[in-house]
C-alpha positions, 0 to 999 in steps of 0.5 A: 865093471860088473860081470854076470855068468849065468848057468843054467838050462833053458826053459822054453824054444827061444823066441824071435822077432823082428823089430821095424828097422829089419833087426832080428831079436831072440828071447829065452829063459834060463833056468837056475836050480839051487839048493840050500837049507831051509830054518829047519836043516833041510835041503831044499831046491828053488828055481830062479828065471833070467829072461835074456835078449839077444841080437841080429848075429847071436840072436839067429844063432841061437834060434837055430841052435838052441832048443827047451832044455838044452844046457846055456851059458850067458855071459853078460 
């Protein structure tokens, strides 16, 4: 089994939706800032993004609970 933990911040106010059949769907993306050194030896900062979805429950929760720039954990 393959196991994902993302930390990071996220990047906008979740999304929601509501699909036909009645269930309630968030979106969010989670920034990740990392460093490394480029060729040269310098330090350099990237940002990599992971869109992440979740349903009915969580998907409330997180619509009421979490905003831009709050710190998240995914567990996927």
């Amino acid at each position: 089994m393959n196991q994902v933990i993302v930390v990071g911040n996220m990047g906008q106010d979740p999304k929601r939706r509501e699909t036909v059949s009645g269930n309630v769907v968030v979106s969010l993306s989670v920034a990740i800032n990392r460093n490394y050194k480029d060729k040269n030896g310098e330090y350099q900062q990237a940002t990599d993004w992971v869109n992440v979805e979740a349903w009915n429950d969580l998907a409330n929760s997180i619509y009421e609970d979490l905003h831009k720039g709050d710190a998240v954990i995914v567990w996927l």
